[in-house]
C-alpha angles and dihedrals in degrees: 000000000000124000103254123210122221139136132265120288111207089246090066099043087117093058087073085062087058096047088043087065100050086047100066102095120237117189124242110280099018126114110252115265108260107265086239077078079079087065087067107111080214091058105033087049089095094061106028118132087355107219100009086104111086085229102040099136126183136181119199119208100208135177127178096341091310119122103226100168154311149229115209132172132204127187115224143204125246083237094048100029125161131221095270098044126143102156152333089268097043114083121219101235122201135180141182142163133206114292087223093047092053122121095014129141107230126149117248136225132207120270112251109206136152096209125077107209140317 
C-alpha cells in the first residue's frame, strides 16, 4: 500500500508531541534527550495549542491506517522566535518520522490538501 499525505485531524493533535520528539537532533553517539525535555516552553512551543494559531500547518505520512510521520509548519513572533527563525512571515517548519518507519522503500502519494501554503 502507498504512504498517503494529508493534514492533521484534531484527534491526532498528540501525535505531533511524539514527532516532536523524534524531531530534536542528537548527535551520533549521544544518549536521547528524556522525554520530560517535551515539558521546555522553549521546546513544546512548536506544538502548543496545535491549530490555535491562524497558520499551524501540518502534513500526516500515513500507510495502511498507521501515522508514520509529519511535516508542520508555525509561524513566530521576533519576541517569541524559535531556532530556526528568519522572520514573522516566515514559518519554522519541523518534521520527523517513526524511528521504527525510517529507511524504508515504500511508494508515495500525492499530498491532498485544501490549503495552499502558510
Amino acid at each position: 500500500m502507498d504512504v498517503n499525505f494529508r493534514e492533521i485531524k484534531k484527534e491526532e493533535y498528540g501525535f505531533l508531541n511524539e514527532m516532536l520528539y523524534e524531531a530534536l537532533f542528537v548527535p551520533k553517539g549521544k544518549p536521547k534527550f528524556p522525554k520530560s525535555i517535551l515539558e521546555n516552553p522553549e521546546i513544546s512551543k512548536y506544538v502548543d495549542n496545535w491549530n490555535t494559531k491562524a497558520h499551524d500547518l501540518a502534513i500526516l505520512a500515513v500507510k495502511d491506517g498507521k501515522l508514520l510521520g509529519a511535516i508542520w509548519g508555525r509561524k513566530f513572533q521576533v519576541n517569541k522566535k524559535g531556532y530556526g527563525f528568519i522572520d514573522e512571515k516566515t514559518p519554522e517548519i519541523s518534521m520527523a518520522v517513526r524511528e521504527a518507519d525510517r529507511n524504508k522503500r515504500n511508494r508515495i502519494s500525492a499530498p491532498k490538501t485544501n490549503r495552499r501554503c502558510l
